[in-house]
N, C-alpha and C positions, 0 to 999 in steps of 0.2 A: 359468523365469527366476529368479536369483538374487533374490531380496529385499533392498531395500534402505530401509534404515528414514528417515525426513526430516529424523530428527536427525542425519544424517550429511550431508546439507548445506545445512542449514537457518541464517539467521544469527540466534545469538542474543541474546535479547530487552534482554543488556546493551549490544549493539553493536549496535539500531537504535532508531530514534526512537517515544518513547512521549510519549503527552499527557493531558492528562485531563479528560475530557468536559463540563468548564464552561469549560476553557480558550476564549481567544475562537481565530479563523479565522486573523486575524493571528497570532496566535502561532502556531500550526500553521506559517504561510506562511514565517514566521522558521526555526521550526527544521528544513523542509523544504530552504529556501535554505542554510543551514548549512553544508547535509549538503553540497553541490555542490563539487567542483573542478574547474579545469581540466585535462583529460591532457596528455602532451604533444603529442599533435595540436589543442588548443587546444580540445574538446570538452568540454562542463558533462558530467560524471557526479558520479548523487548518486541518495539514496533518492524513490523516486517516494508515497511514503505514508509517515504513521503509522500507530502502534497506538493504539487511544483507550482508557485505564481510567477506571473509576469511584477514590472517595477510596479505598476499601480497595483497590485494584491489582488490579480483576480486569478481565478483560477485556470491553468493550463494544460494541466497536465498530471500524472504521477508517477513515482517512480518505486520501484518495489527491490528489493533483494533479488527475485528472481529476474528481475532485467538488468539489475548493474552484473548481478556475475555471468548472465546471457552474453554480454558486450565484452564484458573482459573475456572470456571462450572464444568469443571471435577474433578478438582483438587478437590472440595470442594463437589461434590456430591459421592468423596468416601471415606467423613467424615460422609455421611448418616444425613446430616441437615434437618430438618422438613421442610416441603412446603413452610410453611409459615417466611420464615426468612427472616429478612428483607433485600431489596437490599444496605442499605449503610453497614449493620454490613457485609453483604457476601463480597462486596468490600477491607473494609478495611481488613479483614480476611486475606481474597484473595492477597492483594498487599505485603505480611508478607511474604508467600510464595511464592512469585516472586521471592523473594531476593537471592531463593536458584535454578532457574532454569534459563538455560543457554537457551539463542535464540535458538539456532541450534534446540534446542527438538522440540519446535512449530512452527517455519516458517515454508513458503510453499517453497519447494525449484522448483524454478523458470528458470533451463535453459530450461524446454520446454517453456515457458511461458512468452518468451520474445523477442523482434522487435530490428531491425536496426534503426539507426537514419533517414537511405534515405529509407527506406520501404515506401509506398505509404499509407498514414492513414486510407483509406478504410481497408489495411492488418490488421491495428493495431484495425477497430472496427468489423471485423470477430474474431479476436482471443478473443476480449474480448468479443464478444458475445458467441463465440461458448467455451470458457475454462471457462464462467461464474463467468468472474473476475472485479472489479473495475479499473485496472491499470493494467500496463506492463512498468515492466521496461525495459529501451534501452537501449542495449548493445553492444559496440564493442570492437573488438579483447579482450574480457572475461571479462572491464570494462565497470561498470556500470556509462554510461554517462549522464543520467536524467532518468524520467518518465514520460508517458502519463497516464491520469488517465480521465474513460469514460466522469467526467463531462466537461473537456476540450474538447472532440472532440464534446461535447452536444455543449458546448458553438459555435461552430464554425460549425453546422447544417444548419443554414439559409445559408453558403454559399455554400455548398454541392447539397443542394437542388437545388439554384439558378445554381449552374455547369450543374446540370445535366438537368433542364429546359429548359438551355439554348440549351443545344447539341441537344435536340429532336423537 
């Protein structure tokens, strides 16, 4: 099968969302939202994570949608809220106390959990299949120079297939 290296469709690290590990939750939550437009089928598309650095710009960590609203569910079920409350009051609630918690508590810290730019992208979708991650950020010498994120390497399946069709 042809090789195919992730910096070839990886996005890079000036063209997605970086934060830095003291930054609070809210902030993150801002520049997450940012990211969102509507298409024109009237659908939010937009970045599902950031990248988290320390103050020298290396990489630390990341932080995704599904972990800042994991923290906020915690956060607010050890308020002992009734079942039934509703999800926009628990939101806004919830985004109150962002304001006071710093990334570093809830990202996933990510130096096992992340690929070289020339790594071969079959590497990049074993690790995301087997660390059971959406993304991986790309890293060289300890900065973070873009991201692959699975639906990219989805998008680019029909040629993978056809590589390997071809060689048998």
């Amino acid at each position: 099968m042809k090789q195919i290296p992730v910096k070839e469709i990886m996005i890079s690290a000036e063209d997605y969302l970086t934060i830095n590990q003291f930054d609070t939750v809210k902030e993150a939550i801002q520049k997450l939202q940012s990211s969102f437009k509507l298409d024109d089928k009237g659908i939010a598309r937009g970045h599902t994570s950031v990248l988290v650095t320390n103050d020298k710009g290396k990489l630390v960590g990341i932080l995704t949608i599904r972990g800042i609203l994991k923290a906020l569910v915690m956060q607010e079920q050890s308020k002992e809220l009734p079942a039934n409350y509703l999800w926009t009051i628990f939101v806004s609630k919830s985004y109150k106390t962002a304001s006071e918690i710093p990334v570093r508590r809830i990202m996933k810290d990510r130096n096992v959990f992340s690929i070289g730019p020339n790594e071969d992208i079959m590497k990049a979708v074993h690790m995301i299949v087997d660390n059971k991650v959406n993304a991986l950020p790309v890293v060289e010498n300890g900065r973070a120079v873009g991201i692959i994120r699975a639906k990219d390497i989805f998008g680019m399946i029909g040629v993978l297939i056809d590589d390997y069709e071809n060689e048998t």
